[in-house]
Each structure stands twice: as structure tokens, then as C-alpha cells.
N, C-alpha and C positions, 0 to 999 in steps of 0.2 A: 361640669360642662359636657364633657363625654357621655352620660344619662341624658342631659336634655336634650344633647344633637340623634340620640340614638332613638330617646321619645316623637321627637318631629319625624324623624324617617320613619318611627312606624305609623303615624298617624298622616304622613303626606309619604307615600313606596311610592308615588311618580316624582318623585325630589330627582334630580340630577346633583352632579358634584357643584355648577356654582351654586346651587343652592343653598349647600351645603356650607358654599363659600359666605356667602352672603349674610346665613343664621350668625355666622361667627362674627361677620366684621360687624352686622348690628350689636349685638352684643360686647363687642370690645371697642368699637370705635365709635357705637351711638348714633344720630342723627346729623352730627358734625356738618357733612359734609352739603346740610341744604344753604346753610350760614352762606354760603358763597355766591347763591343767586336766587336770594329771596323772593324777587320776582315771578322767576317762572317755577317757584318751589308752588308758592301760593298760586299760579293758574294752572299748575300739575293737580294739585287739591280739589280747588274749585270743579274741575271739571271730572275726575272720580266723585266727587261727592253729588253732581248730577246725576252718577249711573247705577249707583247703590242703592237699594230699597232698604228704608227702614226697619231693623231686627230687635227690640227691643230685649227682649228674651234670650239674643246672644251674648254667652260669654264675650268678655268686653277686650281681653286679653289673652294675651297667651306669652309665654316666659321665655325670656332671652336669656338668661342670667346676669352676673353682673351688675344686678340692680332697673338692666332694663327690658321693656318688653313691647310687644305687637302690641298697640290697640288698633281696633276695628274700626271700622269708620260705619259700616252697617249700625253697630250696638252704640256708637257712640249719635249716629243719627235717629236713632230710636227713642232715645231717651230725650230728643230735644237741643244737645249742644248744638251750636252753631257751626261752619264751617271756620268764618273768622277766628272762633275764639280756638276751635283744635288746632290752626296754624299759630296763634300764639303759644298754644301748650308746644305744639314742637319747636318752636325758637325757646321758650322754654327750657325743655330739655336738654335742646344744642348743646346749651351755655352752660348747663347746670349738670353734664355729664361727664365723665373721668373717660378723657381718650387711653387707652393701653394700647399703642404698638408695638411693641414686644413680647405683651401676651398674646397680640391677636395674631401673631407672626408664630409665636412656638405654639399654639391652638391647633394652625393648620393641620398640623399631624393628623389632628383627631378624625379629619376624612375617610382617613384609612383605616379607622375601627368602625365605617359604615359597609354594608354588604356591595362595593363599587370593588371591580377587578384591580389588583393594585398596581399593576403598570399603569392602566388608567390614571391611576390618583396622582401617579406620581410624575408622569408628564404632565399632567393639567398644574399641578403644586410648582412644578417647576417654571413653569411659560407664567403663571398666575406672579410666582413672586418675579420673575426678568422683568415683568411688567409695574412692578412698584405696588402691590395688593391695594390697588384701587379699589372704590365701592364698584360692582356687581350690581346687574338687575336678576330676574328671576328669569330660568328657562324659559321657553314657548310651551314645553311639556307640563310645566309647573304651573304656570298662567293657563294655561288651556282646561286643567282638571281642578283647581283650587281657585280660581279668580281672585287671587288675593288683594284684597284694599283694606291698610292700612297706615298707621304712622308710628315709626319707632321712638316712643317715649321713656323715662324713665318711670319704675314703678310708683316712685311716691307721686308721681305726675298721673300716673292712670288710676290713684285709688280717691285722684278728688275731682274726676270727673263727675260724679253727682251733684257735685256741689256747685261745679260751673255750668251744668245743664239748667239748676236750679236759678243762677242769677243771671243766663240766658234768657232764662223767661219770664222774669221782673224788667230784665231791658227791654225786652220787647215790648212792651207798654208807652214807652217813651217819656219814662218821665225818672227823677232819678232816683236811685234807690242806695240805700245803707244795709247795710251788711255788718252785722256784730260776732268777734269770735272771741268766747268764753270758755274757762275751761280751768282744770289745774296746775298748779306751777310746775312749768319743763313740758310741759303735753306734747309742745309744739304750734303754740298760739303766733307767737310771732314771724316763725318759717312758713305759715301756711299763710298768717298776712302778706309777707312779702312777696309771695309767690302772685297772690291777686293781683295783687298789688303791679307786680311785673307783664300776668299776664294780661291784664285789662287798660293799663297804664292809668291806672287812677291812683288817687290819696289814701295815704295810708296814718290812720293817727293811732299812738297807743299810748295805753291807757294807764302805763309806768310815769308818763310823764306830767302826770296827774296825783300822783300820790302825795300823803298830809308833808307837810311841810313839819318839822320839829314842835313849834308853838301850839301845832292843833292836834297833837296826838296825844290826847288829855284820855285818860281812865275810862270818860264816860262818852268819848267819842267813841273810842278801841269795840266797846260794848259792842255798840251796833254794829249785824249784819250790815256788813258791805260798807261800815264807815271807815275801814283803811285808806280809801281815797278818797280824794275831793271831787266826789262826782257834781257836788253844786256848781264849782267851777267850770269841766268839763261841760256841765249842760249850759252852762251861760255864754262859755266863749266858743263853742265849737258846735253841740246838738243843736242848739236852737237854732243858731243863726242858719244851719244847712237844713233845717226843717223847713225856712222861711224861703228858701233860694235864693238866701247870700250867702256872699265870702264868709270865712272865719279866722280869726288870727288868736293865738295865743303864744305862749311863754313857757314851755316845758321845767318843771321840777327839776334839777340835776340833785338827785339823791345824795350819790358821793363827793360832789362838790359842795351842795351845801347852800344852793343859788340858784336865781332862774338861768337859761339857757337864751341863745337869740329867740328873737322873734318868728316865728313859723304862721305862714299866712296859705290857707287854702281858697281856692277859686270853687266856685260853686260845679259839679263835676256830674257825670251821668252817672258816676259810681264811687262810694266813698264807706272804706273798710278802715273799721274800727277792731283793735285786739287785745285783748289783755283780760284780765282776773277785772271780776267789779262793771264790764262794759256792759252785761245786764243786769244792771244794780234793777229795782221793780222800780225807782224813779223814771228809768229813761227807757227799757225794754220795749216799751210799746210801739216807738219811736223808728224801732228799725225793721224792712220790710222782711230782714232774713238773719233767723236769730239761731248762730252755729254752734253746737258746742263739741270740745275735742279732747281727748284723755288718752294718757297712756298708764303701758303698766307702771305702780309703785316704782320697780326698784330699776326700771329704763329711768323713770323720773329723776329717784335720788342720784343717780351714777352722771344724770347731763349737771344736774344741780353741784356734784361734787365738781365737777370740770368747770363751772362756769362763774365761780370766785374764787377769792385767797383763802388761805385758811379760815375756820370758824365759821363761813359760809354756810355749808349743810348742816353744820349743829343750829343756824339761827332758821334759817327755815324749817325745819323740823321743831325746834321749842316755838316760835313764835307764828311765822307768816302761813305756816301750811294749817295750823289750828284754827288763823282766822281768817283762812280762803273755805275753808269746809264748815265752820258755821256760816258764811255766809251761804255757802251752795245749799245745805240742807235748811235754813232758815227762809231762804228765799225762790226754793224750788228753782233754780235755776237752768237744772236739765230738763225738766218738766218741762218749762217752757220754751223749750228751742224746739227748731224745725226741722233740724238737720243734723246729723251726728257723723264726726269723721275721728276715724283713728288714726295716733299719732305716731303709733308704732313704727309705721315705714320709714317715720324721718330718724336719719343717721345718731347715733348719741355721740 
């Protein structure tokens, strides 16, 4: 933390101390504090986001630590996002960030390893904490030479802003659109559905809940690229009918149980994301207007995989399920055929 407070002041030397104040409580306390008057968070947006010229070409961030950082609002309006959807990426975040006060309290110190006269520092630290370390705006000196507009997200929040620019501009069309996210087991398929999922307020179907039932996982079903699931069924009760612009209802697999699940009924929606291994089986891929796919490293993979059963867990995905997710990827070209490539990496193992 110390290195990146001390990189900002070289690269902003008109910084003042709240400045200084402010790097830190973004970074330890996050965007928290818009949660409280969402209202005039969104017309504080909206109306920066009138003043901003479009910078494609700008870096899109810049690091808080902590997991979170600056995005621009110039680079992120360059690319096309919309203002609506970065104020949902910042509620977002809010929600989805680790408040530390007590780090961002024993933090402060670090002011005094900036080139600021240390009685300075040290009366400001002290009137700052009698005051309760409230959030901080930026100096007049700080705003006058850096104009700064942006919004404090987390990073796994700013490295899929591509991807929300990208169904930005399938919305704009007005009509509605499917969004498939594919990928290898543990990538991260599911955290980044949910996240759309959150941040768009649409349906979210996956593609676990689809998988063969016991009676049909027969030798020469197994064979087939991409025959682990029932995608017949998925296309019958869920792609088509949202192809058609109706509702769809199905009955999710419960693997471990051994049973179908309640009944799960979707409304026909402006936006509807599908996730899972198999969701661009070449039966249905054509189907969807934004075809994602997401990987991480090998052994971030095996270490979530080890975490995310009981015993015996990672030995069956490694003998069985992870051999017949990779003949289907490479049987079926399925990174080939996406549009869009996001890395899984930033989400937490």
C-alpha cells in the first residue's frame, strides 16, 4: 500500500493530504458509502458523464489496492458502456466489496511516508480521525490540475467492462438478446453469470441444471462431444421458447439429490444469460447474439475445484469430467467460435 500511495503522488505531486486521505479510504472502505443515497449517487453520474469526452484509448484504470481500483468514466465511455449500466457496476461493487476499518485506520500513517511536512500530517490525522474518517472529496488543487472522473470499483468489476460495453450495444437495438458463457471447469463461469446477472437484473439459467440424468449416460451417449448434457432438453424447454419471445419453464436436475428440482419459470426478458460448460454445444450456439468464453489458470482451477466438494471431488474431475469438457472444446471449436474472451483469473479462488 505504501508503493502505490507513493506511485499516485509521483504521478499526481499536486495531491494534497486529503487526497491522500481519500486513495486510502477508497481502497479500504470501497464505494460503500454511495449505497446510502442512490438517488443522487446516479444524478452525481449522470451528470459527469455529460462532461467527459470520449477516450477510448485511455487506460481504463488505475489501482487502489486491495482488490479495488479507479475506473475512468472517459475510457469507459469510449468503449460504449452506458452510464446506467457503470452505475450498476458501482452498486455492484458496493455490495460485493470487503469494508476494512481498522485497516484503513492503521493505513493512515502512511501519509507520513509522502514528502507532506509532518506536523502537517499530523494535525490533519488527527482532526481527520476526531471526525469519525469519513469519506473525503478531492482538493480544489487536485480537481483543478487532474479533473478527475471516475468510479471506485472492484477490479474483477473493471476487467469485464468489455464485456458490458459489448451487451450495451446488442441493448441498444431494442430487441432482446442471449448472452452464452462457456468455458472450463472453475474458470469462473458461474461468478461472472451472476454478476450480469446482478448487474442487468436479468435471468440467469445454468447449464448444471441440465446435466444427463443416470438412465442416459450410456457409453455411446458419453462418446459424444458435448453429449454430458441434455442439451435437447435445454433447447426444448428454455432456447426455443426465448428464441420465440415467450416465457420458459423448466425443472433443474439436482445431481446430488438424484431428482428434479422445483419448477423454475422465466418471463421473456431484454436480457437473458446462460452459463455453464456445453452452453455452446454447435446445436444451439448460433442462437445466441454474444457468445463468451472464460478460462483460468490450470492449477487456480484445480485448488477452487479442490475447495468446492467433499473428498474424491478433484480426483473425479480430473479422471472423468475435465477429459470430457476438453474433447468437447477441442471437437467442437468452441473458443473459435466466441466473440468475446474474459479472464477468470481476478475472481478470488
Amino acid at each position: 500500500m505504501a508503493q502505490l500511495l507513493k506511485e499516485h503522488f509521483l504521478s499526481h505531486p499536486d495531491m494534497e493530504i486529503q487526497d491522500g486521505l481519500k486513495f486510502l479510504y477508497q481502497s479500504y472502505m470501497g464505494p460503500g458509502h454511495l449505497l446510502t443515497n442512490q438517488e443522487r449517487a446516479l444524478a452525481r453520474l449522470q451528470e459527469e458523464w455529460t462532461q467527459v469526452e470520449p477516450e477510448p484509448c485511455k487506460s481504463r484504470t488505475e489501482p487502489l489496492g486491495n482488490g479495488m481500483c479507479r475506473l475512468h468514466l472517459n475510457a469507459c465511455k469510449g468503449i460504449g458502456l452506458s452510464s446506467k449500466t457503470l452505475f450498476s457496476l458501482t452498486l455492484h461493487s458496493a455490495r460485493q466489496a470487503i469494508f476494512d476499518l481498522q485497516g484503513f485506520q492503521q493505513a493512515l500513517e502512511l501519509i507520513d511516508t509522502l514528502p507532506f511536512p509532518h506536523d502537517q500530517v499530523k494535525r490533519a490525522l488527527a482532526q481527520y480521525r476526531s471526525q469519525g474518517c469519513p469519506p473525503v472529496g478531492h482538493s480544489s488543487r487536485y480537481r483543478t490540475a487532474y479533473a478527475p472522473a471516475y468510479r471506485v470499483v472492484t477490479q474483477y468489476d473493471a476487467a469485464i467492462v468489455p464485456l458490458l460495453a459489448a451487451i450495451d450495444a446488442l441493448l441498444s437495438q431494442d430487441a432482446p438478446v442471449r448472452v452464452a458463457i462457456d468455458g472450463p471447469c472453475a474458470s469462473g463461469k458461474s461468478t461472472l453469470g451472476q454478476a450480469l446477472a446482478q448487474i442487468y437484473g436479468c435471468p440467469l439459467v445454468h447449464m448444471d441444471d441440465f446435466y444427463l440424468q443416470p438412465a442416459q449416460r450410456t457409453p455411446e451417449r458419453l462418446e459424444q462431444p458435448g453429449g454430458n448434457v441434455d442439451w435437447e432438453r435445454f433447447d426444448r424447454e428454455v432456447l426455443t421458447p426465448l428464441c420465440r419471445g415467450e416465457g420458459a419453464q423448466y425443472r433443474p436436475w439436482l445431481c446430488r439429490e438424484g431428482q428434479f428440482g422445483p419448477l423454475i419459470q422465466l418471463s421473456p426478458a431484454h436480457l437473458t444469460v446462460v452459463e455453464g460448460s456445453y452452453s455452446l454445444h454447435p446445436a444451439l450456439r448460433e442462437r445466441y447474439h454474444l457468445r463468451v468464453w472464460i478460462e483460468a489458470d490450470l492449477d487456480q482451477r484445480l485448488a477452487r475445484l479442490k475447495l468446492r466438494g467433499g473428498p474424491g471431488c478433484l480426483a473425479r474431475f480430473q479422471e472423468k469430467w475435465i477429459p470430457l469438457e476438453n474433447q468437447y472444446f477441442a471437437s467442437c471449436s468452441v473458443k473459435e467460435h466466441c466473440h468475446i474472451f474474459v479472464s477468470g483469473e481476478t475472481e478470488k479462488s
